[in-house]
C-alpha positions in Angstrom: -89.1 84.2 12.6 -89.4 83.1 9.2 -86.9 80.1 9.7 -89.2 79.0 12.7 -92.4 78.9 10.8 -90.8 76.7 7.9 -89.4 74.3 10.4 -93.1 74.5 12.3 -94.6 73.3 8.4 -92.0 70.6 7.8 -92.9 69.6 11.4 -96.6 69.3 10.6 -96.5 67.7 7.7 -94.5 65.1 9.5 -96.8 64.6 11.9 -99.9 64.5 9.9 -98.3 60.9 7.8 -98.0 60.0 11.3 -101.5 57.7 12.5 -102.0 59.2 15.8 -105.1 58.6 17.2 -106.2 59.0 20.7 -104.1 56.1 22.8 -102.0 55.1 19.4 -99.4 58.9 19.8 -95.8 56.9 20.9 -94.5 56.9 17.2 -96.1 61.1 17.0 -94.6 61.8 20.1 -90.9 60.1 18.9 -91.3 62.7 15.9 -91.4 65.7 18.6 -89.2 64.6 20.9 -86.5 64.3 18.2 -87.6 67.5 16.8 -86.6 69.4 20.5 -83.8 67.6 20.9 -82.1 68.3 17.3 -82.7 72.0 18.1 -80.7 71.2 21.9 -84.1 71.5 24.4 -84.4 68.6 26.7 -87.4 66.6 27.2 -89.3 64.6 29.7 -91.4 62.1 28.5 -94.3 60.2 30.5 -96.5 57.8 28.5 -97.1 59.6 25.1 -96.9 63.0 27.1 -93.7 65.5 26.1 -92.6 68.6 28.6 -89.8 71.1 28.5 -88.5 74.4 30.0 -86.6 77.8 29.0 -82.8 76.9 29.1 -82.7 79.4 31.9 -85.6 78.2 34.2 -85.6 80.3 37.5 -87.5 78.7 40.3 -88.1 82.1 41.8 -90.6 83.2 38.5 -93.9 82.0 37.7 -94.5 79.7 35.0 -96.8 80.0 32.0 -97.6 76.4 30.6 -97.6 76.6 26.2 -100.1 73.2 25.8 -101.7 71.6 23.1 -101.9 67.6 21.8 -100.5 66.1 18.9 -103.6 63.1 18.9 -106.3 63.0 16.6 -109.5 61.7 15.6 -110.1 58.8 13.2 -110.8 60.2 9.7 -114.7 60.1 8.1 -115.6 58.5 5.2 -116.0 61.7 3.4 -112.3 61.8 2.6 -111.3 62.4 -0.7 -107.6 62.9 -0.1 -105.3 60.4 2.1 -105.8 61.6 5.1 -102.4 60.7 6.6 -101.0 62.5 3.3 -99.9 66.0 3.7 -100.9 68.4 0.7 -99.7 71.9 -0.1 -102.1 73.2 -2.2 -103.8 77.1 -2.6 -101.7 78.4 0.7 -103.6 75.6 2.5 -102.0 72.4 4.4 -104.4 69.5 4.2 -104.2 66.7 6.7 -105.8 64.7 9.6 -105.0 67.1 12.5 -103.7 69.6 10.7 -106.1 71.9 11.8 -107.4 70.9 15.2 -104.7 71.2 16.7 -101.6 70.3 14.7 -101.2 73.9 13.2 -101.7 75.3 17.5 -99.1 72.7 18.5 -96.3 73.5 15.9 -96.8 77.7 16.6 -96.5 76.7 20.4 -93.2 74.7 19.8 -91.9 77.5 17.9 -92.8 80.0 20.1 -91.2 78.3 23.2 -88.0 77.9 20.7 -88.5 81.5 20.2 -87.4 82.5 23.9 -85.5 79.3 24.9 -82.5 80.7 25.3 -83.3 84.4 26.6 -82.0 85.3 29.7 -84.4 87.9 30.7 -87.7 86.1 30.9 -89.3 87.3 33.7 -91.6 84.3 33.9 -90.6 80.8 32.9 -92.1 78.4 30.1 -93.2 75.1 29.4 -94.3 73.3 26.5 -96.3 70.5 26.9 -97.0 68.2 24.2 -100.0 65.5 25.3 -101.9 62.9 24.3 -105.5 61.6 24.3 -107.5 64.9 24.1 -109.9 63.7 21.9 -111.0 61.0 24.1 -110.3 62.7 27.2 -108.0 59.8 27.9 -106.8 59.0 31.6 -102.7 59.0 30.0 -103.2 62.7 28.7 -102.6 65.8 30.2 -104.5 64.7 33.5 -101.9 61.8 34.1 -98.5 64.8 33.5 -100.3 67.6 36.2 -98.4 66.6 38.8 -95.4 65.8 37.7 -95.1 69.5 36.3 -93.4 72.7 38.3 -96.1 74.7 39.4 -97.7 76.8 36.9 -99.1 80.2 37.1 -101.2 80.1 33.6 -101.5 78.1 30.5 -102.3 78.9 27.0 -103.9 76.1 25.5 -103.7 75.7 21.7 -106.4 74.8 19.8 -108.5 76.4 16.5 -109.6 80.0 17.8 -108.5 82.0 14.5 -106.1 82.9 17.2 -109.0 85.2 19.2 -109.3 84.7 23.4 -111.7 81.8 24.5 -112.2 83.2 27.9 -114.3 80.8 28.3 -115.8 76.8 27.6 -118.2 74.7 27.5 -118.0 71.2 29.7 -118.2 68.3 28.0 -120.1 64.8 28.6 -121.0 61.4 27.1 -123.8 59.2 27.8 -124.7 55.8 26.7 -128.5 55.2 26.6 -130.4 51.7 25.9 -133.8 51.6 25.1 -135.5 48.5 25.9 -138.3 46.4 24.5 -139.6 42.8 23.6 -137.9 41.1 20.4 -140.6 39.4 18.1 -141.6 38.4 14.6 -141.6 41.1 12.0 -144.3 39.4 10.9 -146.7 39.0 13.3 -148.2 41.5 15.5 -145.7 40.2 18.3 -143.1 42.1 20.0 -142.0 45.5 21.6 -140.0 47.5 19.0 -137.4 49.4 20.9 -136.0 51.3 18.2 -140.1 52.7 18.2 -139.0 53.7 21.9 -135.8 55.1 20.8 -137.0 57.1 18.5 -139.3 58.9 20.8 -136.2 59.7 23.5 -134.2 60.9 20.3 -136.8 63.0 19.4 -136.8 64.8 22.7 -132.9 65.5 23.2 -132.9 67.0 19.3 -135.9 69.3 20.6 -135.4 70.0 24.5 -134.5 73.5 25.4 -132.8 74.0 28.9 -134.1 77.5 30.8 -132.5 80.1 30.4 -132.4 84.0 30.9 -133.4 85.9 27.4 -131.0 86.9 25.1 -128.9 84.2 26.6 -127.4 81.3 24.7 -128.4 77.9 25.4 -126.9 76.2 28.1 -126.8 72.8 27.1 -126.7 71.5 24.0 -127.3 67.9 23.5 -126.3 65.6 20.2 -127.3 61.8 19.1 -124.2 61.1 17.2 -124.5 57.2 17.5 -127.6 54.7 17.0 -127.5 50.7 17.1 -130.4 48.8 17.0 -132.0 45.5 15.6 -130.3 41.9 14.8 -132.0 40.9 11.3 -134.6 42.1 9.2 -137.6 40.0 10.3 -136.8 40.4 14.2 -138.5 42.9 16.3 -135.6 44.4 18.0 -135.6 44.5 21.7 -132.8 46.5 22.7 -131.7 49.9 20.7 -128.8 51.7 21.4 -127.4 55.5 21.8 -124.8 57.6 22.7 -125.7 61.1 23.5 -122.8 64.3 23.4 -123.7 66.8 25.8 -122.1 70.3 26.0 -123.0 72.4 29.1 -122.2 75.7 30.3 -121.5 77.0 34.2 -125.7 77.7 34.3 -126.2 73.7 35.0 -124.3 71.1 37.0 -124.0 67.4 35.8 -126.3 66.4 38.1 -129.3 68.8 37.2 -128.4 67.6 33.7 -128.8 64.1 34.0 -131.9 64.6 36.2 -133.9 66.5 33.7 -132.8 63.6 31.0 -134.2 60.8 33.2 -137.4 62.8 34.4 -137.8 63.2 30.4 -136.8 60.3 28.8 -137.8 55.8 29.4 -134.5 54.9 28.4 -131.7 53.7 30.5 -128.5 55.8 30.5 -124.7 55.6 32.2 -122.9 58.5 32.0 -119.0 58.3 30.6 -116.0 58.6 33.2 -114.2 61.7 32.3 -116.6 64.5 32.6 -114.9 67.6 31.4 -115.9 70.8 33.5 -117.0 73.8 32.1 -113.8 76.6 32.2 -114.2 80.1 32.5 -111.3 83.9 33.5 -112.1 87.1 34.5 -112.0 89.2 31.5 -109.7 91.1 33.8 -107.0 88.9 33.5 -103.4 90.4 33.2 -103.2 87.9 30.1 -106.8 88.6 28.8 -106.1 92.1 29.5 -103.0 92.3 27.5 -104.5 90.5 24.4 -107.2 92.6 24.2 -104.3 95.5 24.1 -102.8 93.4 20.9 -105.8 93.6 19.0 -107.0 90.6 20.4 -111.3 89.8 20.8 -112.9 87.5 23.3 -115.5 85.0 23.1 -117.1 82.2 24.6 -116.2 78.9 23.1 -118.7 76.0 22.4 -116.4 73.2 22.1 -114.3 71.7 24.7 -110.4 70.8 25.1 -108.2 70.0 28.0 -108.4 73.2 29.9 -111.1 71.4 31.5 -108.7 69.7 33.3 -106.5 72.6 34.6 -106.9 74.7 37.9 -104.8 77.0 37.1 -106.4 80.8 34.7 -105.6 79.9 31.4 -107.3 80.8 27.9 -107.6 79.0 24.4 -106.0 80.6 21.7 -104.8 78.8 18.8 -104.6 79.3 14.7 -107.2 77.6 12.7 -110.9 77.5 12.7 -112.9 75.2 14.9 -115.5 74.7 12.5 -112.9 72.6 10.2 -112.3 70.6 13.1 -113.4 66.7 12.4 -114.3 67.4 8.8 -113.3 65.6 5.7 -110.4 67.0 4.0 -109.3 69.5 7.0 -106.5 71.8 6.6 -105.2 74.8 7.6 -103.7 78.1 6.1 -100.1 78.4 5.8 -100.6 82.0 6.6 -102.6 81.3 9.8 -99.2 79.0 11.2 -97.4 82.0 10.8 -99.7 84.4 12.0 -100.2 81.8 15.0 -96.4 82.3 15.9 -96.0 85.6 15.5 -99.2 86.6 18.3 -98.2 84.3 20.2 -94.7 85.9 20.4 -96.3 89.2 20.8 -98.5 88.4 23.6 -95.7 86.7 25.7 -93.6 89.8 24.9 -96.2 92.0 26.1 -97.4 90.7 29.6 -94.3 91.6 31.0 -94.4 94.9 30.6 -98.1 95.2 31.6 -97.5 93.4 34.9 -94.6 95.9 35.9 -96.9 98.9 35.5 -99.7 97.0 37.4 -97.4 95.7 40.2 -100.7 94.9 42.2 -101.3 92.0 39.3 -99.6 89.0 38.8 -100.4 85.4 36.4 -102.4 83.9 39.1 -104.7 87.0 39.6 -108.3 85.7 38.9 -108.5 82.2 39.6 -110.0 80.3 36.9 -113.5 79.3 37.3 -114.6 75.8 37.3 -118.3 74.2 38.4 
């Protein structure tokens, strides 16, 4: 085990000097796809998307998917290091992506080197590599669904201090202009639509969906981008925003975006790519047999590409969400090889919990999507 989580550090710090940002992975995914194939696995490549089986695949055994995505997002300008520079220092990796997801991916590839060659799987794996999960891009994970063997269940690796997301939030975007009547500054002429902006802003930092007591709120909705005026002594007539909007299984997209327009003057488009919300039954054979491991479950905020699956599957991942998309990210040395050795120890326990619940099986409890 100990050889595997050295070569899963070496292979992080490799990719974090790689740039690879949503759409830009091909030169990321070269650095994997040479990483499986010096260690004899066999690849399949599609776009910037990377997928392999156990040596011993057996069509007649389900299939548990090992994902997570080697993209990330562009760095802030609250840097202090290079971000494309990795840095060993105080037991902690520092890096663009190393913690959301590189340090998931890199456990996930060594945990599917782990069993590669056992014989006595009784399930198969695959490891899937993708690309464009921070954008929710249409050559990610969506474009490689198809073109995988049927899957049973997926783990998908992202920051969870390795505990069970049973369950997460959806995920939308929506572009919103407010419009007014351009003038001079200095005369009393003119329609100032950032004035108009301000007052829609205003009520998406304040608005509160209903919701039973004691509850969590069910949508949560962000500002995270304004552009407005031309020059300083020009009334602007047009402001624009983007708006992020998180949503639990409590409101559809459409009673969403209803409840913005009958609130709000501005005019909005909603973003292709509308990521569902995602939730299992905490009776899952998988759920049930990381509890067993000392494993707790929660309900995550953020969103990933389970969105996209049909199939039950749950986040779990080493890391810490909150680092996620922050200056100077890292993570723990210590969490990469925690990460691989639960992992390890949940695959290595679901077998034996299945064969004394023969009435169970990976597909039990379909995944739940709006």
């Amino acid at each position: 085990m100990k050889k595997l989580y050295e070569q899963a550090v070496l292979l992080l710090e490799k990719l974090i000097s790689i740039r690879s940002f949503s759409g830009e992975e091909n030169i990321a995914a070269d650095e994997v796809e040479k990483f499986l194939n010096e260690h004899s696995v066999s690849s399949i490549r599609k776009f910037n998307n990377i997928w392999c089986y156990n040596k011993y695949f057996d069509q007649n055994k389900p299939t548990i998917m090992l994902n997570s995505h080697m993209d990330t997002v562009k760095p802030n300008s609250q840097y202090i290091n290079d971000p494309l520079e990795p840095i060993i220092k105080d037991g902690k990796l520092y890096g663009l992506g190393s913690n959301d997801a590189g340090g998931a991916l890199v456990s996930l590839i060594s945990t599917f080197l782990y069993f590669y060659e056992r014989e006595d799987l009784p399930y198969n794996l695959c490891i899937t590599v993708t690309a464009e999960e921070e954008n929710s891009g249409s050559k990610g994970i969506r474009c490689i669904l198809n073109d995988l063997m049927p899957i049973s269940f997926a783990i998908v690796g992202e920051p969870t201090n390795m505990q069970l997301a049973i369950a997460e939030r959806g995920s939308m975007v929506l572009d919103c202009v407010s419009t007014g009547r351009s003038g001079h500054a200095a005369r009393e002429e003119g329609d100032n639509a950032i004035y108009k902006a301000i007052k829609d802003i205003q009520w998406f930092s304040t608005y509160k969906f209903p919701i039973e007591s004691n509850r969590p709120d069910p949508v949560k909705m962000t500002v995270t981008q304004v552009n407005g005026g031309l020059q300083h002594n020009i009334v602007p007539g047009e402001c624009a925003f983007t708006v992020d909007i998180r949503f639990d299984h409590s409101y559809n997209t459409k009673e969403i975006l209803n409840t913005i327009k009958n609130h709000t003057f501005c005019d909005t488009t909603l973003r292709p790519n509308v990521l569902s919300p995602s939730s299992i039954d905490v009776l899952h054979p998988v759920v049930r047999t990381g509890i067993a491991i000392g494993r707790k479950t929660y309900l995550s905020p953020t969103s990933s590409d389970q969105g996209w699956l049909q199939m039950p599957s749950v986040k779990l991942g080493p890391g810490d969400s909150a680092r996620s998309h922050t200056a100077d990210e890292y993570i723990y040395l210590s969490e990469i090889s925690e990460g691989i050795d639960i992992y390890v120890a949940l695959l290595e326990s679901i077998f034996p919990y299945l064969a004394n619940n023969p009435e169970l099986n990976l597909q039990s409890f379909e995944s739940q999507h709006h």
